[in-house]
C-alpha positions as CSV (number, residue, x, y, z in Angstrom):
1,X,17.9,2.3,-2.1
2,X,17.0,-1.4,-4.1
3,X,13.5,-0.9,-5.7
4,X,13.9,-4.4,-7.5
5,X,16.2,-6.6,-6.1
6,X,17.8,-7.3,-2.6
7,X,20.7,-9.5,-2.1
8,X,19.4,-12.5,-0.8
9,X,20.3,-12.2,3.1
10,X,18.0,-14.2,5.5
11,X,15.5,-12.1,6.9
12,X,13.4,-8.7,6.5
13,X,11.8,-6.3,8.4
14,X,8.0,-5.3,7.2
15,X,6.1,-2.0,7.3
16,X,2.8,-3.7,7.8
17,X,0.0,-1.4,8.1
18,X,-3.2,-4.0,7.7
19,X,-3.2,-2.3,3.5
20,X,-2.9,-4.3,0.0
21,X,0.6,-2.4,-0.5
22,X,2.5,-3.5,2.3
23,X,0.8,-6.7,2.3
24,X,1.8,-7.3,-1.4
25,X,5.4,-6.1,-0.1
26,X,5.2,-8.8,2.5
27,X,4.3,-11.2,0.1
28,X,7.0,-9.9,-2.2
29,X,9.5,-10.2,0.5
30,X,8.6,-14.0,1.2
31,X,9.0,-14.6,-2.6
32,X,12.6,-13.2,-2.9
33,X,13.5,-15.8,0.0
34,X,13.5,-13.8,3.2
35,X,12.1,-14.6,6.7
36,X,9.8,-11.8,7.7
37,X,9.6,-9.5,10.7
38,X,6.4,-7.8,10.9
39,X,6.4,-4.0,12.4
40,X,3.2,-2.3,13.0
41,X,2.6,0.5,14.4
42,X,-0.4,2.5,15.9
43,X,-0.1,6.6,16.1
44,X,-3.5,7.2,16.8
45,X,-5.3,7.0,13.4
46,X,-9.1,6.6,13.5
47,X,-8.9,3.1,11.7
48,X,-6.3,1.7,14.0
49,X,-8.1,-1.3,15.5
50,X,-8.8,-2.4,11.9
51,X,-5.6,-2.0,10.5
52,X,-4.7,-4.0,13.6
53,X,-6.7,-6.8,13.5
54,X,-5.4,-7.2,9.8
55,X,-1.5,-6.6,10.1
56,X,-2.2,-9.5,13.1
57,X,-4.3,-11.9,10.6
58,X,-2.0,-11.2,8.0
59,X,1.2,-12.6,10.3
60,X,-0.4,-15.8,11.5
61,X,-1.6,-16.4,7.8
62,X,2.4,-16.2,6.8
63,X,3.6,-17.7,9.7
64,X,6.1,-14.7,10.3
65,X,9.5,-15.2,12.6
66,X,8.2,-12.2,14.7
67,X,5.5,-9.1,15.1
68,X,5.8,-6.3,16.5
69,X,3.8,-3.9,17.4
70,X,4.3,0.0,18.5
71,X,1.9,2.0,20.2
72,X,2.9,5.7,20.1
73,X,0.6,8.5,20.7
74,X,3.2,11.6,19.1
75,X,2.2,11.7,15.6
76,X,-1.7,12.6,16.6
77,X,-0.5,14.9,19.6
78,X,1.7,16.5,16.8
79,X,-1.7,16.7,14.5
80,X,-2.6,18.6,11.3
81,X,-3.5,15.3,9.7
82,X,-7.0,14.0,9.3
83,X,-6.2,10.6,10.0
84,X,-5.1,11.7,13.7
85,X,-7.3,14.5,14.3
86,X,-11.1,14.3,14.5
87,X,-11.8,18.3,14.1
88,X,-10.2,17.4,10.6
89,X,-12.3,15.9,7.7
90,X,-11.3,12.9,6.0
91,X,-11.5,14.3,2.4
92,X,-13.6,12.8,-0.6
93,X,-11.6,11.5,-3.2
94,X,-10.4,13.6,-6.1
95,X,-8.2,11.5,-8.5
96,X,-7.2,14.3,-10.3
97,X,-6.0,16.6,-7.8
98,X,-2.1,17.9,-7.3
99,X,-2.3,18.8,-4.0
100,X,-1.0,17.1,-1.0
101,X,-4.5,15.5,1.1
102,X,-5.5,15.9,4.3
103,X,-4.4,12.4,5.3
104,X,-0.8,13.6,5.2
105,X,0.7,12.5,8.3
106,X,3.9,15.2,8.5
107,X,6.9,13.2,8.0
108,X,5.3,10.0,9.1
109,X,7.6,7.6,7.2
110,X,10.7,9.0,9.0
111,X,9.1,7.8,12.1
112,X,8.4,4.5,11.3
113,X,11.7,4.0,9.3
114,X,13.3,5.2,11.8
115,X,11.8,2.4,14.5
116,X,11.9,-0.4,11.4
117,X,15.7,0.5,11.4
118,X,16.1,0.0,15.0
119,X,14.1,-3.4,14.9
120,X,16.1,-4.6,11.7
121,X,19.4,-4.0,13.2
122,X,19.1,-5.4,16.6
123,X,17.4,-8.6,14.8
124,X,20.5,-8.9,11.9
125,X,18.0,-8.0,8.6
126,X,19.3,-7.4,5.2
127,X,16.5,-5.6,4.6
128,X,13.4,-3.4,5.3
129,X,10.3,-3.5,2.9
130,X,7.9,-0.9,2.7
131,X,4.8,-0.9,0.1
132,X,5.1,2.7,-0.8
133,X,4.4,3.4,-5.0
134,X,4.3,6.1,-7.4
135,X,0.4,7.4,-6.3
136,X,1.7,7.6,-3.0
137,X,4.3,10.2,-3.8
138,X,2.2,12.3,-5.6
139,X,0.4,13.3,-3.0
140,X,2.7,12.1,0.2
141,X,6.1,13.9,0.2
142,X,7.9,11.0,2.1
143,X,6.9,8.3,-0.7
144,X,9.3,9.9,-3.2
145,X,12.0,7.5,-4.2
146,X,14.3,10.8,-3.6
147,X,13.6,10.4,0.2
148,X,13.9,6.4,0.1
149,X,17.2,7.2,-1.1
150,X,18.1,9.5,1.2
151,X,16.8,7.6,3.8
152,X,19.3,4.8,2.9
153,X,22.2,7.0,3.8
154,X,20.9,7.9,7.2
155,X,20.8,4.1,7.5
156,X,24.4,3.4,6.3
157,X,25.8,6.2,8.1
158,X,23.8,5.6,11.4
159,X,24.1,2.1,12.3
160,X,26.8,-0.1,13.1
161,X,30.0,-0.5,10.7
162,X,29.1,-3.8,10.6
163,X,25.3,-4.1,9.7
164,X,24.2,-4.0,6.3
165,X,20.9,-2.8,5.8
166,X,18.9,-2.6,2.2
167,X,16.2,-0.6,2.5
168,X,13.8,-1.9,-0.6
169,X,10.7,0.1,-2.1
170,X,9.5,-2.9,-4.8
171,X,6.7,-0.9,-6.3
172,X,8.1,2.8,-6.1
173,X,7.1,3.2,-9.4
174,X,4.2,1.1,-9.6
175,X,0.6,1.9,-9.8
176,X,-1.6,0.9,-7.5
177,X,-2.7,-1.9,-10.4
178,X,0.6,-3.0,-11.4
179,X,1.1,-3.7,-7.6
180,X,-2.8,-5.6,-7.3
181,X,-1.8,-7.2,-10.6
182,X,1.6,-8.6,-8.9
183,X,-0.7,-9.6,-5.6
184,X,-2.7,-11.7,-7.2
185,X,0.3,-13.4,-9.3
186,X,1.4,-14.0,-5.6
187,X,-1.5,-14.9,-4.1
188,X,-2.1,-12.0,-1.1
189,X,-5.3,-12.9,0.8
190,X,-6.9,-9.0,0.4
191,X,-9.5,-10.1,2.2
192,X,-7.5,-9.8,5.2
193,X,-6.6,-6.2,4.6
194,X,-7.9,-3.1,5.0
195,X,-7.3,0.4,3.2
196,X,-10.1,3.1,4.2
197,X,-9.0,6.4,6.3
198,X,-12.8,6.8,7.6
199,X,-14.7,3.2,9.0
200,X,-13.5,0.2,10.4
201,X,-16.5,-1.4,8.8
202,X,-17.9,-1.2,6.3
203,X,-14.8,0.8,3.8
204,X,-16.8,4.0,2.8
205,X,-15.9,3.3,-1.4
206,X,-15.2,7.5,-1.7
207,X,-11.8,8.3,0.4
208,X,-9.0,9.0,-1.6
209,X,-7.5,5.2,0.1
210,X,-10.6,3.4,-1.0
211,X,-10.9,5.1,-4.6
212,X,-7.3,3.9,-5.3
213,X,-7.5,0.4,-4.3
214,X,-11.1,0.0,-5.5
215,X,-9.9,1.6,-9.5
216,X,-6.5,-1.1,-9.0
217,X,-9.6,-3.8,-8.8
218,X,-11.4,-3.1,-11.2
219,X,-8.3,-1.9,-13.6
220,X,-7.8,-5.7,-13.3
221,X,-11.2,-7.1,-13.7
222,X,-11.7,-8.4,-10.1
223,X,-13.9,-7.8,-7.6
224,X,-12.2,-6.2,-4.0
225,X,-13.1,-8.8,-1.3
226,X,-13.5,-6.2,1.5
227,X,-16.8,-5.0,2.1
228,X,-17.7,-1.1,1.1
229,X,-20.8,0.9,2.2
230,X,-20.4,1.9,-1.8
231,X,-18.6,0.9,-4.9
232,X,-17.9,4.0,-7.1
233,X,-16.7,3.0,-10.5
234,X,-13.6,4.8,-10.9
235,X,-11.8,2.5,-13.5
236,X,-11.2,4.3,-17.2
């Protein structure tokens, strides 16, 4: 796996899902030179007409060379996440906590790696991006850079002799404010994202999504542009 630099092929495929990571990945693709291919997917999360309406704005704003977008319905049918399933509570945050949250979504990135792989290979990408960082994998098993790496095996060994595929993690080991820090170097319109497990509008400020990327905000001194029902501090 590249978790700094890709070789400079022409075009990547993006994990867009309507969030400030994989929009600052996006972002970070463009500035390393590649054309973009957006790939977004709904699985039946309770936010997905938001996240949407975002990964869409987000494309026309950078003029991408293609979207995508993937209904599947297997990944709620599946269940025992409570982003999918309604009987399940969408936790309030706890910064401090070591276990894996509610909002787990079993093996979710396998999924949509798996489908980005697909879409990258038939289109001739170098590369697939995906905004996944170091907060990520402590709670979410499939952030790890472990499985990015393994995951760039399956790729070698299960596509074409010919294709060449990089699969890139640029903030792995990022914070969530090292990565806001870099979005604003780059100029990421967060306005047109969205990050809460629970509304499509207003964000609720207390989910474990909105406690992140509120504390990356304020870490930095700036106010979110998104509008919250409430604005916890949670910055140190």
């Amino acid at each position: 796996m590249t978790t700094t630099q890709a070789d400079n092929t022409d075009s990547a495929v993006v994990l867009v899902s309507g969030g400030m990571d994989s929009a600052t990945a996006a972002f970070e693709a463009k500035h390393r030179g590649y054309d973009l291919y957006f790939l977004h997917t709904t699985y039946g999360q309770q936010t997905a007409d938001k996240e949407s309406e975002c990964a869409r704005a987000l494309a026309d704003y950078m003029d991408v060379a293609d979207f995508l977008h993937i209904e599947t319905d297997h990944l709620a049918r599946i269940g025992a996440s409570s982003l999918t399933d309604e009987n399940i509570d969408v936790e309030e945050v706890d910064l401090d906590s070591d276990e894996i949250p509610s909002s787990y979504v079993p093996f979710r990135n396998s999924n949509l790696l798996s489908m980005a792989t697909s879409y990258a290979e038939a289109n001739d990408c170098g590369a697939i991006f995906i905004g996944a960082h170091s907060e990520d994998y402590s709670g979410y098993p499939d952030c790890r850079p472990e499985f990015f790496d393994a995951f760039q095996q399956v790729i070698d060994i299960g596509t074409k002799p010919e294709t060449s595929i990089d699969l890139v993690a640029p903030f792995v080991d990022w914070t969530k404010t090292e990565i806001a820090e870099r979005g604003l170097d780059l100029d990421v319109p967060y306005e047109l994202t969205w990050s809460c497990y629970r509304n499509e509008e207003p964000a609720c400020g207390t989910c474990d999504a909105c406690a992140y990327r509120l504390k990356a905000f304020q870490d930095v001194g700036m106010k979110d542009p998104i509008r919250y029902r409430e604005r916890p501090s949670y910055s140190d």
